[in-house]
C-alpha positions as a Markdown table, in Angstrom:
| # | Residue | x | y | z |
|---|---|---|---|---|
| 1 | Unk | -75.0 | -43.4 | 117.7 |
| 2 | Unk | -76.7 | -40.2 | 115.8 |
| 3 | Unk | -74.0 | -37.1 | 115.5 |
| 4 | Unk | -76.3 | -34.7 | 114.2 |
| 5 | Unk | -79.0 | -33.0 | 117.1 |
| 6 | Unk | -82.2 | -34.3 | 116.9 |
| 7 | Unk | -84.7 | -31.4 | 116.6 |
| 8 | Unk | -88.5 | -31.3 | 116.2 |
| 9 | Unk | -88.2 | -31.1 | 112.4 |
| 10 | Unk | -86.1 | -34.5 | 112.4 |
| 11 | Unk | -89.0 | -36.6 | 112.7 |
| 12 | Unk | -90.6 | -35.4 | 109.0 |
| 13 | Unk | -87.7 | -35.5 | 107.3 |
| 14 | Unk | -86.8 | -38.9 | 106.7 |
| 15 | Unk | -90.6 | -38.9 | 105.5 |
| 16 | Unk | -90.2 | -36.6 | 103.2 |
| 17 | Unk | -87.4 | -37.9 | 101.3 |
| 18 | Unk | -89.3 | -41.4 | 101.6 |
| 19 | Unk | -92.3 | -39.8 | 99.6 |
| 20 | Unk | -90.1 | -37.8 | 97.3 |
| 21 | Unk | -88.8 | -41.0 | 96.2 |
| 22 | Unk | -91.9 | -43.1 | 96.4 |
| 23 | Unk | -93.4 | -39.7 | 93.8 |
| 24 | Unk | -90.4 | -40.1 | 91.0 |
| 25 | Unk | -90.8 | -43.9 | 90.9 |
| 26 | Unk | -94.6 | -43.5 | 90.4 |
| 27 | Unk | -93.4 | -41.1 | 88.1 |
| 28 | Unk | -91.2 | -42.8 | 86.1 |
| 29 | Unk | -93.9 | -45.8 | 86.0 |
| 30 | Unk | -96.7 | -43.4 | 84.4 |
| 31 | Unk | -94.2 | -42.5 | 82.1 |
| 32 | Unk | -92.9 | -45.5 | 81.2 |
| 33 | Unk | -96.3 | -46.9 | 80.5 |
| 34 | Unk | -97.6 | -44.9 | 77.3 |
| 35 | Unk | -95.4 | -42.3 | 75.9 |
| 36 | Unk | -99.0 | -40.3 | 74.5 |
| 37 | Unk | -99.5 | -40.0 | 78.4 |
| 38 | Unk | -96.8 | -37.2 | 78.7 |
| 39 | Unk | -99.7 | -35.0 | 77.7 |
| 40 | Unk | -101.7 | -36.6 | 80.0 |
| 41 | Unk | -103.1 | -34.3 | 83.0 |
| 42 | Unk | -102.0 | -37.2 | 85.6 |
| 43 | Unk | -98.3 | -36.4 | 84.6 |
| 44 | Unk | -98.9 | -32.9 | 85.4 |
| 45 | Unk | -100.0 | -33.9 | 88.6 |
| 46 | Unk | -97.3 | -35.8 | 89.6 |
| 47 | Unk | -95.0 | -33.1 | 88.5 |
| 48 | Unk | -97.3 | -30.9 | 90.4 |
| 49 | Unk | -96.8 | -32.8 | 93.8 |
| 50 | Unk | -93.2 | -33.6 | 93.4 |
| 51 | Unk | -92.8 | -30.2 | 93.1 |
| 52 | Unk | -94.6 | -28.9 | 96.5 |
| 53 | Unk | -93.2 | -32.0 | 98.2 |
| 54 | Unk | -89.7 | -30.7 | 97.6 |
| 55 | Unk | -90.6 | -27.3 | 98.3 |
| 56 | Unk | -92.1 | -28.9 | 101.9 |
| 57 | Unk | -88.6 | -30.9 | 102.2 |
| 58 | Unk | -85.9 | -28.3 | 101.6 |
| 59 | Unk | -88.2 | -25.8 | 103.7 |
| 60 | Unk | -88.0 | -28.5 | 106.6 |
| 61 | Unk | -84.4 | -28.9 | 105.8 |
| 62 | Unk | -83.7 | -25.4 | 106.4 |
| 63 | Unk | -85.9 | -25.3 | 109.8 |
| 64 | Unk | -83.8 | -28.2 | 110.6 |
| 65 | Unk | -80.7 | -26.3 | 110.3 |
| 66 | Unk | -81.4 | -22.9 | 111.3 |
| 67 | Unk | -82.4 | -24.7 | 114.6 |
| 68 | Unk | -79.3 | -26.6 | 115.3 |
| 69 | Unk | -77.6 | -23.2 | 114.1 |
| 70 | Unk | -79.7 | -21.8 | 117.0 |
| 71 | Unk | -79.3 | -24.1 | 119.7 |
| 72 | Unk | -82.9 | -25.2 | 119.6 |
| 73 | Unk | -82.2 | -29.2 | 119.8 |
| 74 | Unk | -84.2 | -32.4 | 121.6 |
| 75 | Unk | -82.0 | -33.3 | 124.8 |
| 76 | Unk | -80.0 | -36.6 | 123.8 |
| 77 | Unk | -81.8 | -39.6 | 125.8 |
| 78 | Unk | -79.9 | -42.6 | 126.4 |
| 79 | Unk | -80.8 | -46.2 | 125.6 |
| 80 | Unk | -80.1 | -46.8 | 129.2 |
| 81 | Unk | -82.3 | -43.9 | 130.3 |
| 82 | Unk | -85.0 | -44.9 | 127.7 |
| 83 | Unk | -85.4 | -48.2 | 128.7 |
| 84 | Unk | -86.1 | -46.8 | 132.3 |
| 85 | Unk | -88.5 | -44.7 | 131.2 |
| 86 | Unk | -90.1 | -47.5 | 129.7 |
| 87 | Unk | -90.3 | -50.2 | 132.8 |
């Protein structure tokens, strides 16, 4: 059973944070692989990405918030109601 609302930014976050992570272990990897490539443009690039994915994250975050702050939630369906819905 979720406690927090669900609203229309909920979806994209869990996908976020999955590519965040999935970005620091490729990351890590390049870096791991040849320490002359922390000159390397790729690194940059990565760091480059990392960085507007996190910008993208907290700004969904904060949408995220600011709407349960606001009242702007997704009614709760219920598994009951769902599998109705379905048949």
């Amino acid at each position: 059973m979720q406690t927090e609302p669900q609203t229309r930014h909920s979806r994209a976050l869990p996908e976020l944070r999955f590519s965040l992570n999935l970005l620091y272990v490729g990351r890590l990897l390049l870096g791991m692989k040849s320490p002359s490539l922390l000159a390397n443009e790729s690194i940059d690039a990565f760091d480059n990405r990392i960085e507007d994915v996190t910008d993208e994250l907290v700004a969904t975050e904060l949408l995220h918030e600011a709407a349960i702050l606001a009242g702007d939630t997704l009614p709760e369906i219920s598994p009951a109601k769902a599998a109705d819905d379905v048949a």
